[in-house]
Structures are given as structure tokens and as C-alpha cells.
N, C-alpha and C positions, 0 to 999 in steps of 0.2 A: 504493500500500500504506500502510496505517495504520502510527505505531509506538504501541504505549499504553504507556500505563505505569502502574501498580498502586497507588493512595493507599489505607491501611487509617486509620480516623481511629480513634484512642481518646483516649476521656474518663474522667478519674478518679470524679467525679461522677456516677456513677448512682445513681440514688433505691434502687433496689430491691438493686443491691447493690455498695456502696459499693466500689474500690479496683478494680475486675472487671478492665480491662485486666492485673494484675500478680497474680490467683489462680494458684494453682498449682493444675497438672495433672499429674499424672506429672512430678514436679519442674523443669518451666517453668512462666515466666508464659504466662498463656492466649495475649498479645498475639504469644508468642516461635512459639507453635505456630497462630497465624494466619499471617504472615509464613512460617514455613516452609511452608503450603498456596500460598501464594500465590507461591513464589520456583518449588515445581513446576511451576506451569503454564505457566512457561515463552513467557510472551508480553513482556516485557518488566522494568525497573526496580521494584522494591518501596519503597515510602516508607513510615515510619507515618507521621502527623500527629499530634501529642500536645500537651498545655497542664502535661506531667506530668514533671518532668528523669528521674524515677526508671523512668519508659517508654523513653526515650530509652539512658538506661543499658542496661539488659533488652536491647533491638533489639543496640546497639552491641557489648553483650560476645557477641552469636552472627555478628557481623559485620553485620550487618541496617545500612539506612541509615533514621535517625529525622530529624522537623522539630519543632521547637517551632513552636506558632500559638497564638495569642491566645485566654484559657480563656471569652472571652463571646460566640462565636459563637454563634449560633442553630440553628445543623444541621450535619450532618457534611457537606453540600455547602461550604457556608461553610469549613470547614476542610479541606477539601481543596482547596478555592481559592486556597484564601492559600499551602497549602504546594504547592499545581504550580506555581503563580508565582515563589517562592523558589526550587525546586527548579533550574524549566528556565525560565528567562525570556527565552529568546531564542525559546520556544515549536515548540522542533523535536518534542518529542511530542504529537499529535493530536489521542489520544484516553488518556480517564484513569479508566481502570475505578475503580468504588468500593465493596470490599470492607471491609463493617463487621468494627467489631473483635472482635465477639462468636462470631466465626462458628470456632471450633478444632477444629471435624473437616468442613469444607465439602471435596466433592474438588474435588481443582483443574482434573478436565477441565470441573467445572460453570463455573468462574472464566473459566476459554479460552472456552467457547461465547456469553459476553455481547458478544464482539466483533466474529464472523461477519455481525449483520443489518447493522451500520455501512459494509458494504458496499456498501448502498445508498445514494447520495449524501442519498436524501431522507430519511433517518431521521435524528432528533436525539440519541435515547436509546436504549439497545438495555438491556435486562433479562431477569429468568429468572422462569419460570412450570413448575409441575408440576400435574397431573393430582391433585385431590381426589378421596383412595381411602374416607378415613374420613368416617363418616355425620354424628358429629358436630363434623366440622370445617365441612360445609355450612352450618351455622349459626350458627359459633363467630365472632361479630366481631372478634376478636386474628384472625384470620386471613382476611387480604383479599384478596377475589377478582377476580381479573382477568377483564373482558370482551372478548375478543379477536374475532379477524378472520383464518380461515387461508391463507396467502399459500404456504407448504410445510408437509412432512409435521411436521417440528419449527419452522418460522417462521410467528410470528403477529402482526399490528398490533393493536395495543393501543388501545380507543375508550372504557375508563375505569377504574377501579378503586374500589372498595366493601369497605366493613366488613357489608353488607347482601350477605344470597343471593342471585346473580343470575349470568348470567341466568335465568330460569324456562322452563318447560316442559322435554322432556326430554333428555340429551344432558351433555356433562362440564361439570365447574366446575373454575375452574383456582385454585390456590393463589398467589397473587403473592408472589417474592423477591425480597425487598430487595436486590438488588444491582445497580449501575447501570453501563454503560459509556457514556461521557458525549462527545460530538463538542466537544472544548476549547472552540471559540467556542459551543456551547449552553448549558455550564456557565457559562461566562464573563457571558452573557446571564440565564442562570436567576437568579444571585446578585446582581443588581440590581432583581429583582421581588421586589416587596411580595408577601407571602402572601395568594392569591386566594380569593375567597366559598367554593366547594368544597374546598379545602385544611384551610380553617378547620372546616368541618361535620364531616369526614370524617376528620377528622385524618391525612390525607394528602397528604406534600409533594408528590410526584408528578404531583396534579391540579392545582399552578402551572403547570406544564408546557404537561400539558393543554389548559386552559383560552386562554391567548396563541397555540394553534393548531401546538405543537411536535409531533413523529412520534416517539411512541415504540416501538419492537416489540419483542419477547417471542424469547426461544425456550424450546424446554419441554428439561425438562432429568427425570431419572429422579424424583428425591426432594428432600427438602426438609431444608437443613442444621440442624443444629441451635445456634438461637441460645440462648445462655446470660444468660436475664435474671433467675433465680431461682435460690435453693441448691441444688435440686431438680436444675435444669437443669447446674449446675457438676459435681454427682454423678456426673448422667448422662454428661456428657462426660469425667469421668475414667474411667467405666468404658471409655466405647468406645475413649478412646486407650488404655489400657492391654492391651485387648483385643487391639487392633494391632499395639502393640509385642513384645505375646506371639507373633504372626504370622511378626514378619520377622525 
């Protein structure tokens, strides 16, 4: 049995909108109402990863456990690296899901389902994929599409990933989610490769993976969370948590 454990990485430094980890939502920061999606699912340990003390605050006064890492890493793998190593260095957890920090209404049985394919010894990465409903999302290169491989009715092997419509002819296109459940020693291994010739095109970390012959597989999951990388999109996400809380 696997034990995983949850890394959320937030950065202060977003171009497009600057402080994002520590917005408010329905009077928390965004980063406080990821961490709560992520402590429901109920698969293990929540960490954030941050380069930010005022993140660290936030997590710590709702009880949440934060890590400082270093603010010039290159990717949120890199930062999640550094703080599962701090974290657990004696390496009793396995596997280390990695839930961006942008993500404040993801549900959390989507968060639990990236762990399920790792059940196969031979898979490195396991990730989430949904069903492209909308017409002009088949187009839309902000939304990159997974070429998979069906293995079950929700389990697919993943053979590349594109900002380009494909595959062609007729039949579904899948939406790729960014969100990874990582086999320790494959992360461990990712974060010493140089960023590979398709990585670089595509602007896609993922095809490093790829590329050196790693397995990554998919499961499809309902819908597609909503990442907050625009004002627009911070709107949106206050309306739906607010929606919610009117609910319960």
C-alpha cells in the first residue's frame, strides 16, 4: 500500500496576478481554502510549500502544516522536492501528490482519484484528464490535450500531451489536469533532468517525463477545476465558494 502525502506549492510571484496564494475568498486566503480541499480527501498529510512567511502564517493560524523553500526554483516540482525532503527524510511517504495552489474549489474526491493508477508498479506519474465538452476549448491552446491509451473505463496511459488539437479524426479529446501524483523516486529522478527539446516547444513540463521513457497514466475524472490565474477567474471562485457556503 502506498502512503502519499499532499504538497500544495504556492508562489507569491505571479505575473498575472501578483500576491494570488493570500486573495481572499469568502474571507480566507485562496491558499487556506486549497488546503482545506485537500485535508478532505482524506489520503494523507497536507504540506504547502511556500518562499512566502506571510503563506506560512495563513496555513499555520487554520492549523495547516507550511514549509519554507527556496523562492528561485524553476517549477513547482522543484518545490515540492525540496519540501518532501525536509518534511519526511527518512522517506516513509511514497508517493506525493501535487496539488497547485491555485486550485480553491477542486473537489477533493478528484485529488483521491490521482492515486489509484500508482497501483500499478509500472506507472511513474499518475494524473487527471476530463472529457472536452466545449467546442471551443478543442482549439483553445491554454488548454492541453491529453493523448491517451484506454486501459479501464476511467484508467488511461498517457502517450503525450499538446497545446495543439489532437488526436484527429472522430471520437473524444481529453482536457489534461494539472495535477500530478508522483512515485517519490520518479520525482526525485524528474528534478535532476535538464528540461527536454518537447518541454521546451510545448511549454510543457510533463513531456521531460515523457521523453526519458517515464509511464505516466491518467484517470478521467467529471470536470475540470477551476484555476485562478486572472481577476476574472478570482470573481469566479468567490462566487462559487460563496454559493457553497450558502448550501451547508
Amino acid at each position: 500500500m502506498s502512503d502519499p502525502v499532499i504538497l500544495i506549492p504556492a508562489r507569491m510571484a505571479s505575473t498575472r496576478l501578483p500576491g494570488k496564494p493570500l486573495a481572499d475568498i469568502c474571507g480566507e486566503p485562496m491558499i487556506v481554502h486549497v488546503w482545506r480541499r485537500a485535508q478532505e480527501a482524506g489520503i494523507g498529510p497536507v504540506i504547502v510549500a511556500t518562499d512566502t512567511p506571510e503563506v506560512i502564517a495563513a496555513i499555520e493560524r487554520v492549523g495547516g502544516i507550511a514549509t519554507m523553500t527556496r523562492a528561485d526554483h524553476p517549477s513547482g516540482s522543484d518545490r515540492i522536492h525540496e519540501a518532501v525532503e525536509a518534511f519526511d527524510p527518512e522517506g516513509r511517504h511514497d508517493v506525493i501528490v501535487n496539488v497547485q495552489g491555485d486550485l480553491p474549489t477542486i473537489d477533493p474526491e478528484a485529488i483521491a482519484a490521482s492515486v489509484p493508477p500508482l497501483a500499478d508498479k509500472s506507472v511513474d506519474i499518475a494524473t487527471l484528464i476530463t472529457e472536452i465538452k466545449r467546442e471551443e476549448e478543442k482549439t483553445d491552446p491554454n488548454v492541453v490535450k491529453a493523448i491517451v491509451s484506454g486501459i479501464g473505463p476511467t484508467h488511461f496511459r498517457a502517450l503525450y500531451f499538446t497545446r495543439a488539437t489532437a488526436p484527429t479524426g472522430p471520437g473524444p479529446l481529453y482536457h489534461h489536469i494539472g495535477l500530478y501524483a508522483w512515485r517519490r523516486s520518479a520525482l526525485q529522478r524528474f528534478v535532476t533532468l535538464k528540461p527536454s527539446p518537447l518541454e521546451i516547444r510545448e511549454r510543457l513540463e510533463q513531456l521531460r517525463a515523457l521523453e526519458v521513457g517515464m509511464r505516466i497514466d491518467a484517470a478521467l475524472v467529471d470536470d475540470v477545476p477551476l484555476g485562478v490565474d486572472a481577476p476574472h477567474d478570482l470573481e469566479r471562485a468567490r462566487e462559487v465558494i460563496a454559493a457553497c457556503k450558502k448550501h451547508h
